[in-house]
C-alpha positions in Angstrom: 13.0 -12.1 -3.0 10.4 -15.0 -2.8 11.6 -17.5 -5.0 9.1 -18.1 -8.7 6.8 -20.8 -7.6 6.0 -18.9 -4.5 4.8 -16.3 -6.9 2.4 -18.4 -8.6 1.6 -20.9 -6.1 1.2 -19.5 -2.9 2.3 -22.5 -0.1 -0.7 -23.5 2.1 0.4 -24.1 6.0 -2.7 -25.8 7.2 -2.6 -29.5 5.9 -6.2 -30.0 6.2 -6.6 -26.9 4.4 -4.0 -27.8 1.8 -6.2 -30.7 1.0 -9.8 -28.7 0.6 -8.2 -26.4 -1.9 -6.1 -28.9 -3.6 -9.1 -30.8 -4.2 -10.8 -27.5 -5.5 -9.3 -26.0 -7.8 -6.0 -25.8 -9.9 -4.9 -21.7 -11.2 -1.8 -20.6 -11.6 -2.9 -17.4 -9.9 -4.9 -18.4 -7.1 -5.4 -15.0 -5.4 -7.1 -13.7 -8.8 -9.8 -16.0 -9.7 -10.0 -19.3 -7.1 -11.1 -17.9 -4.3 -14.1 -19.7 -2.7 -17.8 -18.9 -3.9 -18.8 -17.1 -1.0 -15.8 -14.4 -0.9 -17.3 -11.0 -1.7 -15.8 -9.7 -5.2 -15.5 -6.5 -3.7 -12.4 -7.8 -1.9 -10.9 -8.5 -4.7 -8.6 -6.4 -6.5 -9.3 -8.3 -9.5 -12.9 -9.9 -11.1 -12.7 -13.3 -12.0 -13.6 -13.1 -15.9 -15.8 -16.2 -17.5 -12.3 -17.0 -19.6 -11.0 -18.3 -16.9 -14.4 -20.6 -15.7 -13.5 -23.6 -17.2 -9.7 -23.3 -16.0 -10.5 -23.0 -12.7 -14.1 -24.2 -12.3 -14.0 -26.2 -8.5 -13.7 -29.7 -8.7 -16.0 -30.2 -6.0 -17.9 -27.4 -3.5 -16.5 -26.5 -0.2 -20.3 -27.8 1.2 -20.1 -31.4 -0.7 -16.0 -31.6 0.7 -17.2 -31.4 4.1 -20.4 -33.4 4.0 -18.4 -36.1 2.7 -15.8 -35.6 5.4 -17.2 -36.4 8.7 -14.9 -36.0 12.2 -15.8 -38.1 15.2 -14.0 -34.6 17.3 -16.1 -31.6 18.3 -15.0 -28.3 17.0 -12.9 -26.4 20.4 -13.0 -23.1 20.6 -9.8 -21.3 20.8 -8.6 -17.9 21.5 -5.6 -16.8 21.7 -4.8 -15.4 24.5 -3.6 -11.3 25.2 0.4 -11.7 25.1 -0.5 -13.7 21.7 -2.7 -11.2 20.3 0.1 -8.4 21.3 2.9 -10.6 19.8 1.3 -10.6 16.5 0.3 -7.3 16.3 3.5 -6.2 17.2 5.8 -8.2 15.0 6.4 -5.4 11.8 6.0 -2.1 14.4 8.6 0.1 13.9 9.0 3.2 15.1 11.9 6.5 14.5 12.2 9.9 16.7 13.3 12.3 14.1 16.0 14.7 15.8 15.0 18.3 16.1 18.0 19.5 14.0 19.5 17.6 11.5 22.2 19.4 10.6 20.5 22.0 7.9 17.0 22.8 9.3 14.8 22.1 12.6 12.5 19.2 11.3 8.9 19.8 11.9 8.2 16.1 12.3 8.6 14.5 15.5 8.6 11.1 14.6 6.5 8.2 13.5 5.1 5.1 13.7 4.6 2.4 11.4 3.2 -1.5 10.9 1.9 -3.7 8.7 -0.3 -6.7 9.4 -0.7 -9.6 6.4 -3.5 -11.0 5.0 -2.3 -12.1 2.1 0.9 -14.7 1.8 3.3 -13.0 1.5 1.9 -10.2 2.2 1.5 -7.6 -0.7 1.8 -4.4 0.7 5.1 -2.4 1.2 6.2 0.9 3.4 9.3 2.8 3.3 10.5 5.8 5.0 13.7 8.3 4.5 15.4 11.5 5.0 16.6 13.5 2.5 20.1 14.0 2.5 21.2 16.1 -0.2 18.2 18.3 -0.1 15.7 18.9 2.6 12.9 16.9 4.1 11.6 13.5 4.9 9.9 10.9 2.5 7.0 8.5 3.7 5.1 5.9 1.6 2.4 3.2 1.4 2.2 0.5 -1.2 -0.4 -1.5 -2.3 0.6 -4.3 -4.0 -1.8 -6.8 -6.3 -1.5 -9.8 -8.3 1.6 -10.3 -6.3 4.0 -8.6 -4.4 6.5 -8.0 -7.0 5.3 -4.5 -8.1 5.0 -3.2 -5.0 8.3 -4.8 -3.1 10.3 -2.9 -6.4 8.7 0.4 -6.0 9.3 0.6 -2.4 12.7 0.0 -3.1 13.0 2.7 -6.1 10.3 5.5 -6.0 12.2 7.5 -2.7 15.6 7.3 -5.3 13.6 8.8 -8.2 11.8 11.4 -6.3 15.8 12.2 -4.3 17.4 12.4 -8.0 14.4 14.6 -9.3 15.0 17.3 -6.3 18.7 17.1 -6.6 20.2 20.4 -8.3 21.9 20.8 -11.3 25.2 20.9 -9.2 24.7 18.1 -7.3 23.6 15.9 -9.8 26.8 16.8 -12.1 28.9 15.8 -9.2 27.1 12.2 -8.3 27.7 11.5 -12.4 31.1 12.4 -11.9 31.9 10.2 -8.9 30.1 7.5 -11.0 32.7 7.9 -13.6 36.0 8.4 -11.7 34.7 5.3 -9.8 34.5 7.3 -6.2 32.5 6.9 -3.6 28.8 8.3 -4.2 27.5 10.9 -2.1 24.9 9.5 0.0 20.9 10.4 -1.2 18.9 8.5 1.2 18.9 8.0 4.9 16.2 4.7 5.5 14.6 4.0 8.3 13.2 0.5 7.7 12.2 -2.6 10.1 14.3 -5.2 9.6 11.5 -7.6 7.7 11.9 -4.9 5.0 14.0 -6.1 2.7 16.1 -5.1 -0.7 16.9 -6.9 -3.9 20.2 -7.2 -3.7 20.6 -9.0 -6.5 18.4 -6.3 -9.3 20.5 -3.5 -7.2 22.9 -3.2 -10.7 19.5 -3.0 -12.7 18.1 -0.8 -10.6 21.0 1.9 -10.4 21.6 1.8 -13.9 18.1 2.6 -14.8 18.3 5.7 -12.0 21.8 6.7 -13.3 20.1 6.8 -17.2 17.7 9.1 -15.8 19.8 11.7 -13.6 21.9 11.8 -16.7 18.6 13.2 -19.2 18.2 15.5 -16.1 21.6 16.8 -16.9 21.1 17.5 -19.7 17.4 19.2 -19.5 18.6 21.3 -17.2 21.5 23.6 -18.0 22.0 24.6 -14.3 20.1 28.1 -15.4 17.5 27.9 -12.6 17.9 26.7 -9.0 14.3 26.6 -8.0 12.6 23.0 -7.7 8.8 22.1 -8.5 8.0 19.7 -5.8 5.0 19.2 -7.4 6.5 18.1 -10.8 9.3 16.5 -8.9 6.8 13.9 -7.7 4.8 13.5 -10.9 8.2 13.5 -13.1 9.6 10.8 -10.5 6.2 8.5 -10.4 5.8 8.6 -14.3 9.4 7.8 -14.7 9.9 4.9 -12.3 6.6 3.4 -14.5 8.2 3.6 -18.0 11.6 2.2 -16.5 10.0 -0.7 -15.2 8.0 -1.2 -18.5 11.4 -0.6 -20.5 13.3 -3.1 -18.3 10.5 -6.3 -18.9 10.2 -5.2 -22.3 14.2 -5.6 -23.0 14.8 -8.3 -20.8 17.9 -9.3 -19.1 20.8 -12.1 -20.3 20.4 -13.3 -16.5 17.3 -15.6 -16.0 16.5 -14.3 -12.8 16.7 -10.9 -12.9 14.6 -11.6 -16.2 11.8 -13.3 -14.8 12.0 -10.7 -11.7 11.5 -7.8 -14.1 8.9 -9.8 -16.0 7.1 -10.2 -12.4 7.2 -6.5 -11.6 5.5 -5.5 -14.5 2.9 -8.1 -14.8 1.8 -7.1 -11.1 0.7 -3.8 -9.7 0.8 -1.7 -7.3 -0.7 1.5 -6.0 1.4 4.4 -3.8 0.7 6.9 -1.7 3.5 8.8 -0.7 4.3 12.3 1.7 7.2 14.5 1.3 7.6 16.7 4.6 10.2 19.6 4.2 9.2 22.2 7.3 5.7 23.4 7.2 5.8 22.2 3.3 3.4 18.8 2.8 3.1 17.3 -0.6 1.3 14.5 -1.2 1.4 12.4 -3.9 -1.1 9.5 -4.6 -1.9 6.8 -7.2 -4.6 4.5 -6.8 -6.6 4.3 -3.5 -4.7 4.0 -0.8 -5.2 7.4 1.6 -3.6 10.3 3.5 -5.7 12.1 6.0 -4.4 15.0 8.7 -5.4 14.7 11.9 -6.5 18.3 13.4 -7.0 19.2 17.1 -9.7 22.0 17.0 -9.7 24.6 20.1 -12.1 22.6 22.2 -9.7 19.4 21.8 -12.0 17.6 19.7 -10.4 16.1 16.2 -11.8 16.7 12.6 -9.8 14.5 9.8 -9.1 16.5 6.5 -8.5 14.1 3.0 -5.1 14.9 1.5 -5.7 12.3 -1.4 -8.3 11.4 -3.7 -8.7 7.6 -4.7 -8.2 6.6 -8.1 -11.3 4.4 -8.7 -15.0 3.9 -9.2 -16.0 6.1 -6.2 -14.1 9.1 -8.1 -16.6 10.3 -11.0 -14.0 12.7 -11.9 -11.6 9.5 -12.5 -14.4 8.0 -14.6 -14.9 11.1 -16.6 -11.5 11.4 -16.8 -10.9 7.7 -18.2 -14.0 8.0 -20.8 -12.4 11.2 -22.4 -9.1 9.4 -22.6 -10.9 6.8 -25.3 -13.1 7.1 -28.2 -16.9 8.0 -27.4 -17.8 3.2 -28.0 -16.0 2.6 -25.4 -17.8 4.7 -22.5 -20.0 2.0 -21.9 -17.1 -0.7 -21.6 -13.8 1.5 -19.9 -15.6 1.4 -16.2 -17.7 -1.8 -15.9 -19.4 -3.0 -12.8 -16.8 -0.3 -10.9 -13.7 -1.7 -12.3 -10.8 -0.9 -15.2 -12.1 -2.9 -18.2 -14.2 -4.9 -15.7 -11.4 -6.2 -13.8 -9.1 -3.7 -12.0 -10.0 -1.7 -8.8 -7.0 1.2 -8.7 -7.5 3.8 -11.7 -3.9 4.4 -11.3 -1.4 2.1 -10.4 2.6 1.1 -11.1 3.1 -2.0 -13.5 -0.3 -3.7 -14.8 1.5 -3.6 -18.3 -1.1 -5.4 -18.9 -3.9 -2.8 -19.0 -0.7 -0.5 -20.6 1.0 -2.3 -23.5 -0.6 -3.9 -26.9 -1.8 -6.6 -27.7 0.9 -7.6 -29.9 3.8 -6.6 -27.4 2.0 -8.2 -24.8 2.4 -11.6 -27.1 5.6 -11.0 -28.1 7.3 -10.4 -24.8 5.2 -13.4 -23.2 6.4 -15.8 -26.0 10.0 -14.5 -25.4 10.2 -15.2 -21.7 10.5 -17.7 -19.6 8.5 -21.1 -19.3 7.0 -19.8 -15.9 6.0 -16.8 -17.9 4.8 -18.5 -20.8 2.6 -21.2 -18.9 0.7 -18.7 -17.1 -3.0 -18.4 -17.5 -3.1 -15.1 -16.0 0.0 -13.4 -18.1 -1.8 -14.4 -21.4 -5.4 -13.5 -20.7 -6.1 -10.0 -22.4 -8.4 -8.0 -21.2 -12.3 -7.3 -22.6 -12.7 -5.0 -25.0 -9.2 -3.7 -24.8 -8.7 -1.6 -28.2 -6.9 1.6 -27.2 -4.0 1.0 -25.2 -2.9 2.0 -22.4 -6.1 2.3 -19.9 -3.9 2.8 -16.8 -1.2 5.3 -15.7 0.7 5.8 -12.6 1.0 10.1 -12.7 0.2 10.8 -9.1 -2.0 13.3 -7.7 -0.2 15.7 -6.0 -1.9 17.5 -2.9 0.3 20.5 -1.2 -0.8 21.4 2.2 0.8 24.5 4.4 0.9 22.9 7.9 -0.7 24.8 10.7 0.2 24.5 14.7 -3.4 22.7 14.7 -2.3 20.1 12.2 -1.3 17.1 14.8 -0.2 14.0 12.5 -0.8 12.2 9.3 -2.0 8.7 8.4 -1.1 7.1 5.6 -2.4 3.9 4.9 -3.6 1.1 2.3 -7.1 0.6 1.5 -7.1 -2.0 3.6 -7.5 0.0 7.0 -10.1 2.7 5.1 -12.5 -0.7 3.9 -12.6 -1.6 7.8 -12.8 1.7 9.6 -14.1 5.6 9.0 -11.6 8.3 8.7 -13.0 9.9 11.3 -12.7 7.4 13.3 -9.5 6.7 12.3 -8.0 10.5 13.4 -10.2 10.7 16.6 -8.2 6.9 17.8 -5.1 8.3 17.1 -5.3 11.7 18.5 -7.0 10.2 22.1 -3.4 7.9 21.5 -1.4 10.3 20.8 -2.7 12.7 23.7 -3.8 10.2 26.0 -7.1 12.4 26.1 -10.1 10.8 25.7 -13.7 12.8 24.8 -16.3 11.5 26.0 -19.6 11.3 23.5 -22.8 9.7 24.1 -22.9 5.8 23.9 -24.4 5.1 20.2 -25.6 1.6 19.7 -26.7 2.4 16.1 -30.4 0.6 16.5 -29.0 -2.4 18.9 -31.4 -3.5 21.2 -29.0 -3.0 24.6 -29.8 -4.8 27.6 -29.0 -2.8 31.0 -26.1 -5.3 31.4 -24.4 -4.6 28.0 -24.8 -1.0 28.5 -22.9 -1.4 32.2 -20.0 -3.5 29.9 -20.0 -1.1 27.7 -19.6 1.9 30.3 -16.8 -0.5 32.2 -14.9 -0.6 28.6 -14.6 2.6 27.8 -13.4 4.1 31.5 -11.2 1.4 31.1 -9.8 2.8 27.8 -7.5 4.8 29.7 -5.0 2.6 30.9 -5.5 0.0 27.5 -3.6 2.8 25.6 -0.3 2.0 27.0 -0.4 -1.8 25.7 0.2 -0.2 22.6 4.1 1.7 22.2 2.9 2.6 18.8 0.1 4.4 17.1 0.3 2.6 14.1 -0.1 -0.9 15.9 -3.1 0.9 18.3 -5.2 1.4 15.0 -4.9 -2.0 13.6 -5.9 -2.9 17.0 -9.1 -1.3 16.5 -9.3 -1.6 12.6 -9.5 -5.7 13.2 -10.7 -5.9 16.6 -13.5 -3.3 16.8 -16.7 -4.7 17.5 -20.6 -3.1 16.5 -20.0 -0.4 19.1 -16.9 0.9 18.4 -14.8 -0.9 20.8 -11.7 -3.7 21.0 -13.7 -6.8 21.6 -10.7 -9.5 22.7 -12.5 -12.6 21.4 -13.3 -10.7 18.0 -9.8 -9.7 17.9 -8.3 -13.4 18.6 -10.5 -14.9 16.5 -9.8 -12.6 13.1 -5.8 -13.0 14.3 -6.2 -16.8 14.7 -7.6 -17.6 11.1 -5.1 -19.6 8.7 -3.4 -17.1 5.9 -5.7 -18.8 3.1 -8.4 -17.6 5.1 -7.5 -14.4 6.4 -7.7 -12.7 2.8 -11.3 -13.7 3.3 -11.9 -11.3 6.0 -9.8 -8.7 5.5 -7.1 -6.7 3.7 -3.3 -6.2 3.9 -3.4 -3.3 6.5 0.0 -1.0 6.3 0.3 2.0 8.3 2.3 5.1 9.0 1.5 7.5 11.6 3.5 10.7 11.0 3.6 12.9 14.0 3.9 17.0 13.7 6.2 19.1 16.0 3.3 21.5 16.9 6.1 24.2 18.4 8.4 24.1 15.6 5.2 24.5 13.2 4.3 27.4 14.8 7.8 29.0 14.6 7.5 28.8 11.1 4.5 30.9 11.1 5.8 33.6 13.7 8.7 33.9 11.5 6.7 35.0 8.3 
């Protein structure tokens, strides 16, 4: 776990760069309100409000720094070069072949792919993967962490458990409290799958399992072992919706240990959004708050590939979220609930884990801030309350739950943050990693969207794309192949090297600039064992 200052005051690498924004401004939070004038605030997960213009008004402008900062050198191009570009892109892949049996059913996934490239430091965004092991099925998520990575390193860790204990029956979750009491070994829940940059908290793991065991024990006793059957659906929502009011719970009580005090504090003072996919034969569920995306990649007869949306994003682009949000508060605040596309003004997601501060009032929010710790205390951000916040809470975590019965046809899934969806179509995005995936690629027309092409570009771009073929197998994983082209595509729809070393080359500080945290997981179908399913009904 990053240690507190990292938190709030993100290290700079580049010295020279250290210096500009030293000299520029001074924020507790720099990610939320310092960035430079001309970042778009549509990158931004947050609006910089006018309470914080005085505390972190720029000393001096990024033009007057470097007008009064000559250098005698010339500016040198540099790119890197194509083992560097692969060495970066390759450095969170990971990738697991599910076995066709696993001991209680034939699995109708295949395998997948994942990977995450930063743009933020430390990165913000989260994935996690994991069988089932006491019930059927396999559990895939994306997390989109903001204001920190806290949130969203916490609910990687914790959501798979909650969602495990909620499908658990009345019989097995009797015997895992017992074992818990007689002090024996636990039955296993979860089988991960994770890179080995993916990290747990060892040291809130007492936390953690104590708040899980709380809530298998209520489950006890709600369910008097009566009925076997399982909503997956309210599985997911019940899971989601707990995990939330646990970590509320947990920064509202506090902790005698200063760490794990502050670290709970952290978690529910940041955000995070999560889409997540629970896979049990031809069975898909998914479950989404916020706005990161799932889309199903289908093969059509002629080979072609249509996407179909699994998940609906939580935010201004939804009117059903706005309308949803207005008849959630009194009739004067319709005007103020959604401002310029934003919670309150401010926040992207409609949905989202943590934020306690678009959740608690105004008075707890004061009294759990002047109870914690100095770094807590002293913090711009943690104090500021929102605009015209008079009806507490504005934000919830329930998911959206979206079942889908798979079909032979239905190839793979994507599930990534909004950082690949800002950058690419999902159209796009399915027909890249079907041609991967199949090593098929359909040939349309050349479409130059209202370029003026001379002869000799047209010939590049002709040379490029019949040499497509063999560029495929650089890539060993689907997931990496589409942040290939999600940061490397150029106007006409193909991997441009220099683009691609250039956007790779540029300093963390900068990076966040440009572009998003981009986390990936390409889930791919077992077509066959689909299609068995069917013939068997």
């Amino acid at each position: 776990m990053p240690a507190p200052t990292q938190l709030f005051f993100p290290l700079i690498r580049n010295c020279e760069l250290s210096r500009i924004y030293g000299t520029a401004c001074y924020c507790h939070h720099k990610h939320l309100c310092c960035s430079p004038p001309y970042v778009p605030q549509s990158r931004l997960r947050y609006t910089p409000h006018p309470a914080y213009a005085t505390f972190c008004r720029p000393k001096e402008s990024w033009w007057q720094y470097t007008q009064g900062r000559r250098y005698a050198s010339t500016p040198q191009k540099f790119y890197l070069t194509p083992p560097q570009v692969n060495s970066i892109l390759k450095a969170n892949e990971y990738s697991f072949k599910v076995p066709e049996f696993d001991g209680k059913n034939v699995s109708s996934i295949l395998g997948f792919d994942s990977n995450q490239l930063p743009a933020n430091a430390p990165i913000e965004d989260r994935r996690s993967a994991a069988t089932c092991l006491q019930t059927r099925g396999m559990l895939l998520g994306v997390f989109d962490g903001h204001a920190g990575c806290a949130c969203s390193q916490a609910v990687s860790e914790r959501l798979f458990y909650y969602i495990a204990v909620s499908l658990l029956p009345h019989e097995t979750l009797l015997e895992i409290e017992n074992a818990v009491e007689s002090g024996r070994a636990l039955l296993p829940i979860l089988q991960w799958h994770k890179h080995p940059n993916d990290y747990f908290s060892k040291e809130a793991s007492k936390l953690y399992f104590n708040s899980l065991r709380t809530y298998w024990q209520e489950l006890i006793d709600l369910n008097t072992g009566e009925s076997s059957d399982i909503d997956v659906k309210e599985a997911l929502i019940n899971a989601f919706k707990r995990l939330d009011n646990d970590i509320s719970l947990e920064a509202q009580v506090g902790d005698p240990n200063s760490f794990l005090n502050y670290l709970v504090l952290r978690v529910a003072f940041s955000g995070a959004t999560a889409c997540v996919a629970h896979v049990d034969g031809v069975d898909l569920h998914v479950a989404n708050t916020g706005d990161s995306r799932a889309m199903l990649g289908v093969q059509e007869e002629d080979g072609s590939w249509s996407a179909v949306t699994l998940s609906n994003d939580h935010n201004a682009q939804n009117e059903r979220e706005i309308e949803r949000l207005k008849l959630e508060h009194p009739k004067n605040e319709a005007k103020s609930v959604v401002k310029q596309d934003r919670l309150l003004g401010l926040l992207m997601p409609f949905r989202a884990f943590g934020d306690v501060k678009f959740k608690w009032s105004i008075d707890l929010q004061k009294r759990v801030i002047e109870s914690g710790p100095d770094q807590l205390n002293d913090n711009e951000y943690t104090k500021f309350i929102p605009p015209n916040y008079h009806t507490p809470p504005y934000l919830t975590a329930e998911p959206e739950v979206t079942y889908h019965r798979l079909r032979p046809q239905d190839k793979f899934l994507v599930l990534a943050t909004d950082g690949l969806w800002e950058t690419m179509h999902r159209q796009d995005v399915v027909r890249i990693v079907g041609e991967y995936l199949t090593g098929m690629h359909h040939q349309q027309p050349i479409a130059v969207g209202g370029y003026k092409v001379t002869l000799g570009q047209m010939h590049g771009l002709l040379t490029e794309r019949r040499a497509k073929m063999s560029s495929v197998f650089e890539d060993q994983n689907a997931a990496t192949h589409l942040i290939r082209h999600a940061v490397g595509n150029n106007e006409f729809g193909t991997v441009d090297h220099e683009r691609l070393s250039k956007m790779l080359s540029l300093p963390e500080e900068l990076a966040r600039m440009y572009r998003d945290d981009i986390t990936i997981i390409v889930v791919q179908f077992n077509s066959h064992v689909v299609g068995a399913y069917q013939n068997q009904e």
